[in-house]
HTML snippet that shows the backbone in 3Dmol.js (N, CA, C, O; Angstrom):
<script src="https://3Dmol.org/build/3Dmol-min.js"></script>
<div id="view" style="width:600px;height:400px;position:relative"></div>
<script>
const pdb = `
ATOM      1  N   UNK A   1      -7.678 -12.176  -6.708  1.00  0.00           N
ATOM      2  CA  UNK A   1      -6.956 -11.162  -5.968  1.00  0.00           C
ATOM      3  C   UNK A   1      -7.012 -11.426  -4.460  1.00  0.00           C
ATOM      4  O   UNK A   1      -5.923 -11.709  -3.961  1.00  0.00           O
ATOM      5  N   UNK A   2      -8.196 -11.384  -3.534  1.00  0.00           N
ATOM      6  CA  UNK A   2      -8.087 -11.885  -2.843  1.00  0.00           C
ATOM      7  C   UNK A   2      -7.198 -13.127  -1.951  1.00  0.00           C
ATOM      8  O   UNK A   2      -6.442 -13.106  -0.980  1.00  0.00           O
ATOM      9  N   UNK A   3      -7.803 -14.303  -2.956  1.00  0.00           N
ATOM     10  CA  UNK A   3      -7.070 -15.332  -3.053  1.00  0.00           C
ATOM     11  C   UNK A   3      -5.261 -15.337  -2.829  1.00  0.00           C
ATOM     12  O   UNK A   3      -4.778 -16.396  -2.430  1.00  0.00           O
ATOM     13  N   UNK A   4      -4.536 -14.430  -3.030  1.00  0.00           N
ATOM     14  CA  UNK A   4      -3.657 -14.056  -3.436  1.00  0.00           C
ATOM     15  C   UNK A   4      -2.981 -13.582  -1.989  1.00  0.00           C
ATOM     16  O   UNK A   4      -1.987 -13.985  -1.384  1.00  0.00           O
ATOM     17  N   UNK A   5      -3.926 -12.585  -1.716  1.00  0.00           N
ATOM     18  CA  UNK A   5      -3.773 -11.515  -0.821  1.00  0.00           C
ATOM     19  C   UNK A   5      -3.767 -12.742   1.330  1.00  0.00           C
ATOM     20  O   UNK A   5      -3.239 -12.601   2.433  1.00  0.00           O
ATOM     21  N   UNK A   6      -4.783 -13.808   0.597  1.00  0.00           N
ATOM     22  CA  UNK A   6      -5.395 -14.727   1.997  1.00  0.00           C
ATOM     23  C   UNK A   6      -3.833 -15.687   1.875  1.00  0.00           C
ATOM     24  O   UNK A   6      -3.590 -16.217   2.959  1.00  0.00           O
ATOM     25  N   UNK A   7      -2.948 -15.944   0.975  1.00  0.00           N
ATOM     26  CA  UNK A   7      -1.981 -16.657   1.113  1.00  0.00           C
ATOM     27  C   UNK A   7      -0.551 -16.007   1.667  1.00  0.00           C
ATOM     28  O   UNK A   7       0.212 -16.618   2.415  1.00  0.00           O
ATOM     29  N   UNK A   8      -0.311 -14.595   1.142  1.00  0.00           N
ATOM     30  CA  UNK A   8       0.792 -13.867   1.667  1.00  0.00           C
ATOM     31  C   UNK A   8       0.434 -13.437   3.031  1.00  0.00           C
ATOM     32  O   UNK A   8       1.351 -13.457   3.853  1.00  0.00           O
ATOM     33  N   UNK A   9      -0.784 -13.036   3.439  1.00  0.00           N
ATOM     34  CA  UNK A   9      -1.498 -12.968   5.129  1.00  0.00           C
ATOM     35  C   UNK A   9      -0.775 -14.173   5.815  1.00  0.00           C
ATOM     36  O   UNK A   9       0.061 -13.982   6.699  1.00  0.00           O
ATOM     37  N   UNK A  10      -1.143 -15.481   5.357  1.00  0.00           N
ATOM     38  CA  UNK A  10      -0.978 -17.151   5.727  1.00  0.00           C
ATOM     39  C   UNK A  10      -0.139 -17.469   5.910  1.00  0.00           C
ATOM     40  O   UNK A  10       0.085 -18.073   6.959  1.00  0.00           O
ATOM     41  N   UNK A  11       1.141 -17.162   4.660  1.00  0.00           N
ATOM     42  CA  UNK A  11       2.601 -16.947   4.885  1.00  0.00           C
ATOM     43  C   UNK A  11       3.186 -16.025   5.899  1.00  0.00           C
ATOM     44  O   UNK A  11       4.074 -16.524   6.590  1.00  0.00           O
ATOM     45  N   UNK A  12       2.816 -14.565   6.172  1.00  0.00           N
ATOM     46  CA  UNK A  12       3.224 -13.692   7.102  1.00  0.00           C
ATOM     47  C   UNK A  12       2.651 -14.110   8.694  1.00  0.00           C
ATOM     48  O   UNK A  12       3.448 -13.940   9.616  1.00  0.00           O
ATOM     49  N   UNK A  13       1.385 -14.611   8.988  1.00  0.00           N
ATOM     50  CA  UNK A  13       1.336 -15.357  10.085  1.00  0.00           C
ATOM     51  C   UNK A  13       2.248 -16.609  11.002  1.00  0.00           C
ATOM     52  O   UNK A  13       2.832 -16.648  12.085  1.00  0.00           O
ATOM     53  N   UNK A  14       1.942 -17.686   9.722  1.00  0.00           N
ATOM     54  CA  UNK A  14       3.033 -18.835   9.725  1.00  0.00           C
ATOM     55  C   UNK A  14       4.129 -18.485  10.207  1.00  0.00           C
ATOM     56  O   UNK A  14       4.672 -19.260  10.993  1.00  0.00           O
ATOM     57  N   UNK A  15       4.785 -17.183   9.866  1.00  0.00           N
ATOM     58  CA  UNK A  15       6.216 -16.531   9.948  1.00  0.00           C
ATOM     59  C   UNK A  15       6.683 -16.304  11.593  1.00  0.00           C
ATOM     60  O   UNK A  15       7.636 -16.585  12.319  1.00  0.00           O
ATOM     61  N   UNK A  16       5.364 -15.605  11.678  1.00  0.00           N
ATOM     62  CA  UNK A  16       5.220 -14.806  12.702  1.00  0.00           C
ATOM     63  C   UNK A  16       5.478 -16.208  13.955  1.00  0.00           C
ATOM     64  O   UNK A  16       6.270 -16.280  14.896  1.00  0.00           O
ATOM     65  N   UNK A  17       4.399 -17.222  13.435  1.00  0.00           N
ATOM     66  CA  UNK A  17       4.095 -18.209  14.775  1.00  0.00           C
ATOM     67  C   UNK A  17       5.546 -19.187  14.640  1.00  0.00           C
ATOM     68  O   UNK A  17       5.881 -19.548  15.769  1.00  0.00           O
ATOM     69  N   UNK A  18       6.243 -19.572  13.841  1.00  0.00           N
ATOM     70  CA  UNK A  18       7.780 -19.688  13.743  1.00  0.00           C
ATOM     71  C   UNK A  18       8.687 -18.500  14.826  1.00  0.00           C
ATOM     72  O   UNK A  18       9.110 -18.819  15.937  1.00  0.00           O
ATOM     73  N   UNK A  19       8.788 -17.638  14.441  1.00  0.00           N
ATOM     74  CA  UNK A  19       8.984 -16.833  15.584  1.00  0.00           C
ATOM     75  C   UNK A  19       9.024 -16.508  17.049  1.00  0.00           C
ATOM     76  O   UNK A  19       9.912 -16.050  17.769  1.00  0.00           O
ATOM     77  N   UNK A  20       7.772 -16.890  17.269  1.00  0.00           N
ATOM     78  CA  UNK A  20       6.849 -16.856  18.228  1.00  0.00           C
ATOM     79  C   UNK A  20       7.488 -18.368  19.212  1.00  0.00           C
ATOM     80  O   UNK A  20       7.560 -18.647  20.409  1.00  0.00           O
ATOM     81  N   UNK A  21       7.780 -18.910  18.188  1.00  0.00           N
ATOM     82  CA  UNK A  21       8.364 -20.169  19.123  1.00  0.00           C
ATOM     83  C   UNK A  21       9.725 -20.332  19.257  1.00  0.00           C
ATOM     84  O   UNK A  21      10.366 -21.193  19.858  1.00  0.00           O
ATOM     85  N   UNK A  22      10.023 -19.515  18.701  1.00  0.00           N
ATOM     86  CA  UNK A  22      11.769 -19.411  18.871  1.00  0.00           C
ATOM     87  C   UNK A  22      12.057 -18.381  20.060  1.00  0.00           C
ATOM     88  O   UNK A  22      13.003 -18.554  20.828  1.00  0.00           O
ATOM     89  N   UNK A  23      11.258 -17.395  20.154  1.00  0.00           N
ATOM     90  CA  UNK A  23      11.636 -16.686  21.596  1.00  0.00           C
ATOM     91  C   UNK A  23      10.267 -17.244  23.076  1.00  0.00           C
ATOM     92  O   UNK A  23       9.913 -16.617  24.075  1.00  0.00           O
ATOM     93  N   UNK A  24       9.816 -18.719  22.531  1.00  0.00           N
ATOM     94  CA  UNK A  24       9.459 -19.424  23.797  1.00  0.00           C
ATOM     95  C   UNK A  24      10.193 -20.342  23.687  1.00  0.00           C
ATOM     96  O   UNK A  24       9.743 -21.169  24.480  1.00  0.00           O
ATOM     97  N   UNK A  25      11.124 -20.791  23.174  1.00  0.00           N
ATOM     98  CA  UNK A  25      12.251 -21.498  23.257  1.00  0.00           C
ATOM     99  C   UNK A  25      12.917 -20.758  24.172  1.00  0.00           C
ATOM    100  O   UNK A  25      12.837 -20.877  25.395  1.00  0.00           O
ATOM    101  N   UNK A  26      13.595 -19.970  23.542  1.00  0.00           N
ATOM    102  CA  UNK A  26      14.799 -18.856  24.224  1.00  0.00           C
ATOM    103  C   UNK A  26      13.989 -18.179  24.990  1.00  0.00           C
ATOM    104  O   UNK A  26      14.207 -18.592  26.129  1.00  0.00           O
ATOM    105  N   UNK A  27      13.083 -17.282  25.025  1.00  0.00           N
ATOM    106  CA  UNK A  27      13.185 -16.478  26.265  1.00  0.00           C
ATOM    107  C   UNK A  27      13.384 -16.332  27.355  1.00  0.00           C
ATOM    108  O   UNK A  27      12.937 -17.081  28.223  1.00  0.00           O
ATOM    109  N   UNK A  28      14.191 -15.212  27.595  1.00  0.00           N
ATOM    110  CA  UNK A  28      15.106 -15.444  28.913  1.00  0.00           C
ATOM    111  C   UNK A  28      14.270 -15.615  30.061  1.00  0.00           C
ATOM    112  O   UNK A  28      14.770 -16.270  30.975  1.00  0.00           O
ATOM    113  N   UNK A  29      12.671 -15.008  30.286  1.00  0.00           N
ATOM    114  CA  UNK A  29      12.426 -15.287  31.560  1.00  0.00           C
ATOM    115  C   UNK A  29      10.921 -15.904  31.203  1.00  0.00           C
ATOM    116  O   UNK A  29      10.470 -16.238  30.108  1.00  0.00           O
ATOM    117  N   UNK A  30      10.469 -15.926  32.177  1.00  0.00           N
ATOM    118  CA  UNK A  30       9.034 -16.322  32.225  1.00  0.00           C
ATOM    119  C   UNK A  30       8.076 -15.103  31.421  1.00  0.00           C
ATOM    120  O   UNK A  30       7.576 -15.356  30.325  1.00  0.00           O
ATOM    121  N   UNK A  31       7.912 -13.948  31.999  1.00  0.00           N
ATOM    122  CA  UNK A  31       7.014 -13.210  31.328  1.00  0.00           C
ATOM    123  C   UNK A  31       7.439 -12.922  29.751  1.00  0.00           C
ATOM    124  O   UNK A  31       6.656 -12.334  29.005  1.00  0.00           O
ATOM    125  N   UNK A  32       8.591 -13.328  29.350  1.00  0.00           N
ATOM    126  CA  UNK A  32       9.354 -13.485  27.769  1.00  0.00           C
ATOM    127  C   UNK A  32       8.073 -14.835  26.943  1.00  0.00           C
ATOM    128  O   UNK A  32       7.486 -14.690  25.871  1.00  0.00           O
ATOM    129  N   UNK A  33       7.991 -15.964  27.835  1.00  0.00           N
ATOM    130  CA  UNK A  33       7.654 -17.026  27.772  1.00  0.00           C
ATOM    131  C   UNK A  33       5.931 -16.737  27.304  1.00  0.00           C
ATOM    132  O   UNK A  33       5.275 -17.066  26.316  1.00  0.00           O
ATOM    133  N   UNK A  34       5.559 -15.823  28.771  1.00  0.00           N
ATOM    134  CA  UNK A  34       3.735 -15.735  28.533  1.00  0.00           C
ATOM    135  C   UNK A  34       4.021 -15.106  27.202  1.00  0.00           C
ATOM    136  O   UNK A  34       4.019 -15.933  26.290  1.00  0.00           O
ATOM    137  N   UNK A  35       4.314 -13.639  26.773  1.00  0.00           N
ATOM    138  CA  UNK A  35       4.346 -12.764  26.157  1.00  0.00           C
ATOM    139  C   UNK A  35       4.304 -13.657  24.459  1.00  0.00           C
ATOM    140  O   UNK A  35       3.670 -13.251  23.486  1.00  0.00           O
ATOM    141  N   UNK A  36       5.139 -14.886  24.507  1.00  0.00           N
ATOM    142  CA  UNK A  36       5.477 -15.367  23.031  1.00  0.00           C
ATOM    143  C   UNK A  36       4.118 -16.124  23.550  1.00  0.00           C
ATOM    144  O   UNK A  36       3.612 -16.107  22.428  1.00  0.00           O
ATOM    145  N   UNK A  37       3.352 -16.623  24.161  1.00  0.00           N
ATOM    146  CA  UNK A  37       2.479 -17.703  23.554  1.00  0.00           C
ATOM    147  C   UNK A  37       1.117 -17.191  23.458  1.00  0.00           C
ATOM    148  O   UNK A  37       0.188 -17.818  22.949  1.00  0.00           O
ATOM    149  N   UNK A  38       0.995 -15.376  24.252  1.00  0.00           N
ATOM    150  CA  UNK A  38      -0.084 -14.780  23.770  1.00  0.00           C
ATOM    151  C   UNK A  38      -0.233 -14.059  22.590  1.00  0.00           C
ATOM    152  O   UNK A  38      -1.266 -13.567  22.135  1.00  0.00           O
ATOM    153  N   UNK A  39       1.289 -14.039  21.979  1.00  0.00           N
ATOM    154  CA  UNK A  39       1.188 -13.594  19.916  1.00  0.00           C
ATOM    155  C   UNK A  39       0.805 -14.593  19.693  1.00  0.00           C
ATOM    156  O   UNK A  39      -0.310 -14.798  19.213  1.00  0.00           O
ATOM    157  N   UNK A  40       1.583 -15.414  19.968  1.00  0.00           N
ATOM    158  CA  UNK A  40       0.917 -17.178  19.323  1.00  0.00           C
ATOM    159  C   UNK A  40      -0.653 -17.574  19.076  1.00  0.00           C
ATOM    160  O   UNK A  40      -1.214 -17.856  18.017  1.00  0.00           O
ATOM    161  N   UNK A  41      -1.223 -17.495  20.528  1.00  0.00           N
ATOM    162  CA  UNK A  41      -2.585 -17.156  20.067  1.00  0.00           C
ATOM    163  C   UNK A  41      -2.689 -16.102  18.938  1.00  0.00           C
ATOM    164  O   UNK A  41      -2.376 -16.113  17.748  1.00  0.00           O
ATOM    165  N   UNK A  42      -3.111 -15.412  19.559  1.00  0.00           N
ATOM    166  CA  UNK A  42      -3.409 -14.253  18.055  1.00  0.00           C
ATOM    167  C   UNK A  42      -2.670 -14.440  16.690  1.00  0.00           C
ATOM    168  O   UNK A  42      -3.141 -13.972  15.654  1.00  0.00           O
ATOM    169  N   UNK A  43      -1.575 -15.092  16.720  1.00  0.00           N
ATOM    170  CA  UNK A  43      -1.540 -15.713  14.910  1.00  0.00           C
ATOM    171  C   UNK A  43      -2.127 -16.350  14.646  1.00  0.00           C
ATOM    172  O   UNK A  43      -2.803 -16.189  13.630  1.00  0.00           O
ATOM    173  N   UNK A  44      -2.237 -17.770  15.628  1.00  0.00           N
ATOM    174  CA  UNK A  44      -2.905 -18.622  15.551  1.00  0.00           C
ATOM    175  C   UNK A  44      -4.537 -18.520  14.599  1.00  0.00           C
ATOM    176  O   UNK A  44      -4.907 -18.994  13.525  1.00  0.00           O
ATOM    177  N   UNK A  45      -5.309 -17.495  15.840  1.00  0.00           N
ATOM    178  CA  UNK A  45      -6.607 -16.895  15.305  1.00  0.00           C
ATOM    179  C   UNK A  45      -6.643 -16.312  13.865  1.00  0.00           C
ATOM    180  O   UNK A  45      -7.461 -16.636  13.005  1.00  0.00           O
ATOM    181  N   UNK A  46      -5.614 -15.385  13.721  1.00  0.00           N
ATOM    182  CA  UNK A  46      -5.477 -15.059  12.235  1.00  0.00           C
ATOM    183  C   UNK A  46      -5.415 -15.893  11.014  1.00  0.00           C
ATOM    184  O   UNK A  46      -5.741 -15.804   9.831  1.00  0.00           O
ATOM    185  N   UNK A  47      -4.618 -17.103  12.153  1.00  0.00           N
ATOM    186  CA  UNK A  47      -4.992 -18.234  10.527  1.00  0.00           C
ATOM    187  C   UNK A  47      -5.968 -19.145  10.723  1.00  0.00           C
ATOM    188  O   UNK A  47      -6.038 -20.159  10.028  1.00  0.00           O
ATOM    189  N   UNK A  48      -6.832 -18.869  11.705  1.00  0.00           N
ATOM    190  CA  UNK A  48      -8.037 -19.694  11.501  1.00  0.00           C
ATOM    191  C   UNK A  48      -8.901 -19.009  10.586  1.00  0.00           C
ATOM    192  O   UNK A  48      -9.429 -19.503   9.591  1.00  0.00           O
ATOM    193  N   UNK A  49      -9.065 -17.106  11.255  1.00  0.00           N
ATOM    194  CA  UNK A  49      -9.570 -16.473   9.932  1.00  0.00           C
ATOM    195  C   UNK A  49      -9.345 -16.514   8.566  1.00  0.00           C
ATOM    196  O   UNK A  49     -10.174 -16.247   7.696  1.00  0.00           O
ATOM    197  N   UNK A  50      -8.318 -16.822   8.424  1.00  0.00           N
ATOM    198  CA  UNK A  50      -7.615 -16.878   7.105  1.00  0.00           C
ATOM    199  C   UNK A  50      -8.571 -18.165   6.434  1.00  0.00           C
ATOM    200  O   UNK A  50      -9.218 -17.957   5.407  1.00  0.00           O
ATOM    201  N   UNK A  51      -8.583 -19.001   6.861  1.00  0.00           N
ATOM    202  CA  UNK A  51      -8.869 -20.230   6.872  1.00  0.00           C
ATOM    203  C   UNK A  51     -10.385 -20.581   6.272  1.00  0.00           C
ATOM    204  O   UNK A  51     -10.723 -21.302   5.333  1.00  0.00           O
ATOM    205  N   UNK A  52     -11.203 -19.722   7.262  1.00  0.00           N
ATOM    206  CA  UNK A  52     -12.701 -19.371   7.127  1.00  0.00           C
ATOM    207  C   UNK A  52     -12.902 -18.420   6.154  1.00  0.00           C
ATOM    208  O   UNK A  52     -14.049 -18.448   5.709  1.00  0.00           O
ATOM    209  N   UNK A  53     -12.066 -17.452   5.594  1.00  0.00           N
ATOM    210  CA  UNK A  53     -12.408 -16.363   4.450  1.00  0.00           C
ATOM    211  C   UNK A  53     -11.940 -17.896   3.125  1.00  0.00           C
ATOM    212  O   UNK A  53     -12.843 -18.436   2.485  1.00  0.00           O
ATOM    213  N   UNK A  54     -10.631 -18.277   2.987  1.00  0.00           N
ATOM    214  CA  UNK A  54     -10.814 -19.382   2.003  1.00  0.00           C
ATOM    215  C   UNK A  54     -12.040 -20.142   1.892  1.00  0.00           C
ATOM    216  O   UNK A  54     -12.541 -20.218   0.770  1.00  0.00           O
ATOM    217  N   UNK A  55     -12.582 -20.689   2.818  1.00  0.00           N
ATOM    218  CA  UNK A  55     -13.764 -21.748   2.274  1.00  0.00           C
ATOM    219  C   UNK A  55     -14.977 -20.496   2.740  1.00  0.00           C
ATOM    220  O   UNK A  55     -16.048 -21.101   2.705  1.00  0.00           O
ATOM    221  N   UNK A  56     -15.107 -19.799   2.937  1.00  0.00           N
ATOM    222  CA  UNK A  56     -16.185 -19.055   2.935  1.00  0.00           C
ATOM    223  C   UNK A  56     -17.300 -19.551   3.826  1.00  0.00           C
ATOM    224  O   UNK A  56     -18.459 -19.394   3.442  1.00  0.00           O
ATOM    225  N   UNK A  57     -17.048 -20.142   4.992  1.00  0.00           N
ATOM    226  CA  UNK A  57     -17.663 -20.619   5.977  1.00  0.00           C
ATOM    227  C   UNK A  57     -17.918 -19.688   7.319  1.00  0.00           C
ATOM    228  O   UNK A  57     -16.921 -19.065   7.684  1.00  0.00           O
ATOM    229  N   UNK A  58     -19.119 -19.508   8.102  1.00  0.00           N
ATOM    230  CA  UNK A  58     -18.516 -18.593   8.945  1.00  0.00           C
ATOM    231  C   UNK A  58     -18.517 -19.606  10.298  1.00  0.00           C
ATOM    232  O   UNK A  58     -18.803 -19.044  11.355  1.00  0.00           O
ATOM    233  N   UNK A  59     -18.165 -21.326  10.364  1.00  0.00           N
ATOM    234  CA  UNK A  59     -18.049 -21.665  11.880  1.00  0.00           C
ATOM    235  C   UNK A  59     -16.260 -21.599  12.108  1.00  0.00           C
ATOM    236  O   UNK A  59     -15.702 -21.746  13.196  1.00  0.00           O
ATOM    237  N   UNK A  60     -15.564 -21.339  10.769  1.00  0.00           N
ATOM    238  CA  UNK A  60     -14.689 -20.769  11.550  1.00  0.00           C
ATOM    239  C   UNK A  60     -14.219 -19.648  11.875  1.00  0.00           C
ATOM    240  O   UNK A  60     -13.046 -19.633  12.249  1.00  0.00           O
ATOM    241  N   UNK A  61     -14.908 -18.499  11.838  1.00  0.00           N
ATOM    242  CA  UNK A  61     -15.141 -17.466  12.452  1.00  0.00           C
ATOM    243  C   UNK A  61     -15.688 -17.991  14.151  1.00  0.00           C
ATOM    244  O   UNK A  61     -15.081 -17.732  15.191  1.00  0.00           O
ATOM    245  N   UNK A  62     -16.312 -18.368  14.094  1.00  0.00           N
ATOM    246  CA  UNK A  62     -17.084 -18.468  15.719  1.00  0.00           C
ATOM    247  C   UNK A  62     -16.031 -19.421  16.005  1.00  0.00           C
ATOM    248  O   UNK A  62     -16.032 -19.340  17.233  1.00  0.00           O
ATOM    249  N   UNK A  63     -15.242 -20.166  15.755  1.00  0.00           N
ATOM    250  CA  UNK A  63     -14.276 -21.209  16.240  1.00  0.00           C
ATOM    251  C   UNK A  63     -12.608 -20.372  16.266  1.00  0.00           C
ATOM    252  O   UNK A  63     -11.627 -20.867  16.821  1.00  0.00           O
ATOM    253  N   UNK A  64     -12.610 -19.218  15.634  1.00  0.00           N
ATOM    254  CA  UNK A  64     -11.637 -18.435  16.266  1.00  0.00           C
ATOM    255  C   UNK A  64     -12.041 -17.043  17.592  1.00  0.00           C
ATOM    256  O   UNK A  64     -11.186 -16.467  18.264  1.00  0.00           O
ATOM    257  N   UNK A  65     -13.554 -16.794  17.653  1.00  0.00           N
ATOM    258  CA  UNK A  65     -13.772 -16.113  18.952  1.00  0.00           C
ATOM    259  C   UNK A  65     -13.641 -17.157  20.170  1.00  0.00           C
ATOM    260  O   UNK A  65     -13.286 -16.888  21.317  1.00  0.00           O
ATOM    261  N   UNK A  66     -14.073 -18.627  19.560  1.00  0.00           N
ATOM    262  CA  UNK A  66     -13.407 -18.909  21.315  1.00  0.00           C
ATOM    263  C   UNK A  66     -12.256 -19.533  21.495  1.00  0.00           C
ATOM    264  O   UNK A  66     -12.022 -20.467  22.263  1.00  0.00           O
ATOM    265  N   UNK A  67     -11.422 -18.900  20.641  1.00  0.00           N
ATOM    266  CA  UNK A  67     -10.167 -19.246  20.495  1.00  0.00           C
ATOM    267  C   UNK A  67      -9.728 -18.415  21.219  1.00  0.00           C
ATOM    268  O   UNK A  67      -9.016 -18.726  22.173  1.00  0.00           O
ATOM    269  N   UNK A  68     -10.051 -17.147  20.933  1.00  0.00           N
ATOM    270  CA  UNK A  68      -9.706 -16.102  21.521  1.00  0.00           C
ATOM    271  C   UNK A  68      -9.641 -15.568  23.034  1.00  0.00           C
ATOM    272  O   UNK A  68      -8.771 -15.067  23.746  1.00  0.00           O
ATOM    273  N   UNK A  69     -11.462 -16.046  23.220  1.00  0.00           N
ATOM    274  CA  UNK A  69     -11.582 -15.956  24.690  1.00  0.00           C
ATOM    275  C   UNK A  69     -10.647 -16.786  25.891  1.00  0.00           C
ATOM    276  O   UNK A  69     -10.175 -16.391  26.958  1.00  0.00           O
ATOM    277  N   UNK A  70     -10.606 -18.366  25.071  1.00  0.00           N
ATOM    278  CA  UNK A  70      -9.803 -19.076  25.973  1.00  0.00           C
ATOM    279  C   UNK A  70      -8.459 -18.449  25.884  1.00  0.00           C
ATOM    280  O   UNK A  70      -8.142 -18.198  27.047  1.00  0.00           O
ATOM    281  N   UNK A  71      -7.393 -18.023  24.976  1.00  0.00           N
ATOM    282  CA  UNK A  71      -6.490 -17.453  24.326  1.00  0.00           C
ATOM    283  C   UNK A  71      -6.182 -16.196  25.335  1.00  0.00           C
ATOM    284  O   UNK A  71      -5.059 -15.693  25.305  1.00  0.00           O
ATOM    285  N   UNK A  72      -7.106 -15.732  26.159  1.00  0.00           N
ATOM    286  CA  UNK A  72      -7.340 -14.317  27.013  1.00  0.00           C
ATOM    287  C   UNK A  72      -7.158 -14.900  28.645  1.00  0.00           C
ATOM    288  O   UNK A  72      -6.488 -14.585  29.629  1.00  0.00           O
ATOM    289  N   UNK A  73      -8.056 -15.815  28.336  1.00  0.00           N
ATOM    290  CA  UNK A  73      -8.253 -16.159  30.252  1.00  0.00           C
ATOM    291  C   UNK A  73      -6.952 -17.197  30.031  1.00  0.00           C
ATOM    292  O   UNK A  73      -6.660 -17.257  31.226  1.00  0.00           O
ATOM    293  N   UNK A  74      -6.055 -17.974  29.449  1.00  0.00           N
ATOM    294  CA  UNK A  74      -5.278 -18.517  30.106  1.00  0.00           C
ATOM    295  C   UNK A  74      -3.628 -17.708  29.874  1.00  0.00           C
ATOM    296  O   UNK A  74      -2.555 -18.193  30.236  1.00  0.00           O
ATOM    297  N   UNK A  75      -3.819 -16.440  29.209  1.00  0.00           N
ATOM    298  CA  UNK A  75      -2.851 -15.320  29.786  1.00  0.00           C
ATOM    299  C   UNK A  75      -3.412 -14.576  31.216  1.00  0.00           C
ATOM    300  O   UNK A  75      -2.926 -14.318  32.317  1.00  0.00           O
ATOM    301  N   UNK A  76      -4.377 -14.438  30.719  1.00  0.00           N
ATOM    302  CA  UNK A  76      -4.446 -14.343  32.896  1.00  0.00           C
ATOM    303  C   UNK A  76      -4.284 -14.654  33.736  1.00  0.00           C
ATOM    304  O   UNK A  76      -4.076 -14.034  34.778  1.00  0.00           O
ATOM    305  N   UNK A  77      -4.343 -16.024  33.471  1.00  0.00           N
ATOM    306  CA  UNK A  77      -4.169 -17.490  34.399  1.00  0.00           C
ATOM    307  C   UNK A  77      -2.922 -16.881  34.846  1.00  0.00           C
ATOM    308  O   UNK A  77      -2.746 -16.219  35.869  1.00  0.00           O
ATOM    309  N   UNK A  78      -1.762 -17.316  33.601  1.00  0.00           N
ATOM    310  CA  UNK A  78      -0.319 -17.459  33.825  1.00  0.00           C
ATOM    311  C   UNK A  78       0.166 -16.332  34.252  1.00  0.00           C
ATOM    312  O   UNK A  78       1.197 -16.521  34.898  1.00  0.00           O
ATOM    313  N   UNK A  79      -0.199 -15.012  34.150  1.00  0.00           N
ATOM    314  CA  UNK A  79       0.193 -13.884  34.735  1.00  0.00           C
ATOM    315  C   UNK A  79       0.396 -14.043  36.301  1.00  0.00           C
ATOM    316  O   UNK A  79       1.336 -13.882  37.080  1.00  0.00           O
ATOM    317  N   UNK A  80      -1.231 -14.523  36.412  1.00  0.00           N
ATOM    318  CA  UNK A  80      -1.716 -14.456  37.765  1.00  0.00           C
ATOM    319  C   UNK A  80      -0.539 -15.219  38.775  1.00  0.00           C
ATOM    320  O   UNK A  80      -0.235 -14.993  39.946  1.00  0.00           O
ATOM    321  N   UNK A  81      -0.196 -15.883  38.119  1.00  0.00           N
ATOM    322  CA  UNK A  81       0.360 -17.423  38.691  1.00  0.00           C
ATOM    323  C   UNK A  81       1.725 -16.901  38.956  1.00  0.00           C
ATOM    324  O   UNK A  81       2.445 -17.110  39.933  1.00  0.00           O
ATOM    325  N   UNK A  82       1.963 -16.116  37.802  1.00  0.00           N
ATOM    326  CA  UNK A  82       3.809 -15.479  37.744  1.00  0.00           C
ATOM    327  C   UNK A  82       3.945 -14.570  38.810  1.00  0.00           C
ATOM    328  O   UNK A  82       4.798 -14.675  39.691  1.00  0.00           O
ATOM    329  N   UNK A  83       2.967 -13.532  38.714  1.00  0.00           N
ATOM    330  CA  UNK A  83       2.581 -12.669  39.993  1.00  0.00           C
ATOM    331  C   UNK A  83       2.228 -13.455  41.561  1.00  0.00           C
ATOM    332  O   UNK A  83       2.937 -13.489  42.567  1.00  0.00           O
ATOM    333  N   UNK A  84       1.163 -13.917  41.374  1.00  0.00           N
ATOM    334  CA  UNK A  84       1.169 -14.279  42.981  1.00  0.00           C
ATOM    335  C   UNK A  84       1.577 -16.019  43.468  1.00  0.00           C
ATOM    336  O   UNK A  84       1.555 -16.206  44.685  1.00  0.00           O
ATOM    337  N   UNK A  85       1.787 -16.740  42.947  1.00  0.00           N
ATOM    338  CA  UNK A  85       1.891 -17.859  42.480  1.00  0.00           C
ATOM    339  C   UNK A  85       0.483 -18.827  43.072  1.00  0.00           C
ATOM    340  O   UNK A  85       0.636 -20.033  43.262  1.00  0.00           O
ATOM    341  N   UNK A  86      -0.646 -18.260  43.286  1.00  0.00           N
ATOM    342  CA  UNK A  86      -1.692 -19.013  42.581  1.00  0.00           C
ATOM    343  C   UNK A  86      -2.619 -18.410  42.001  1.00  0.00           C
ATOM    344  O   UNK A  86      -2.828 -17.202  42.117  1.00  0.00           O
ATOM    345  N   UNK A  87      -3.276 -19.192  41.314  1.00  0.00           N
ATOM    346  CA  UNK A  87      -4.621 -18.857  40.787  1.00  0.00           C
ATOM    347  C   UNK A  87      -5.479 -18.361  41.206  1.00  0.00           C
ATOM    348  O   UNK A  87      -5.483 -17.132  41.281  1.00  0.00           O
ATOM    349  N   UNK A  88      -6.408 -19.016  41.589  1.00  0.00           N
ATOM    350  CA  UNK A  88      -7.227 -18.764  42.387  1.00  0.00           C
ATOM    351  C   UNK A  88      -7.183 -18.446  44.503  1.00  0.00           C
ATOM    352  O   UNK A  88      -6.646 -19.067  45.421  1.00  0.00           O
ATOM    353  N   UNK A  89      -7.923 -17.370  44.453  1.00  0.00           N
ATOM    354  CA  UNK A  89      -7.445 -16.684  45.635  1.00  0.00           C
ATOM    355  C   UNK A  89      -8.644 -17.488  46.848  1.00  0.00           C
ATOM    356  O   UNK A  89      -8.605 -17.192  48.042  1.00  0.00           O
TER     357      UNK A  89
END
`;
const viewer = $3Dmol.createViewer("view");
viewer.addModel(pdb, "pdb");
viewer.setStyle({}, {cartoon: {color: "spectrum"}});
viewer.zoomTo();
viewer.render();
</script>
């Protein structure tokens, strides 16, 4: 059941990150652009979880938190960058 349940998740992610790259293809502007590649992360992570509940391992659990973290600070980055156009002040 499970089993079942970790593949239609896998499929609905996959979907999602297909998606996800079709409006960073197209999106009309830049913050269109950040916006699709910070779902991206977060599908991404979902199918690493996905990934780690199949083999029942937990380093990929800890290999999707710093997925995440980096996944966080380099939407900040690019915000930052869109907003003031640098990084670091």
């Amino acid at each position: 059941m499970i089993a079942t349940a970790a593949v239609i998740a896998a499929a609905a992610a996959g979907l999602g990150l297909l998606l996800n790259l079709w409006r960073l293809i197209r999106g009309p502007g830049a913050a269109d652009r950040i916006l699709a590649l910070d779902t991206m992360t977060v599908n991404a992570i979902a199918l690493v979880l996905l990934l780690g509940l199949a083999y029942g391992t937990g380093l990929y659990f800890e290999a999707a938190i710093l997925f995440a973290m980096v996944g966080f600070l380099t939407t900040v980055a690019f915000c930052r960058y869109l907003l003031r156009g640098n990084i670091i002040e």
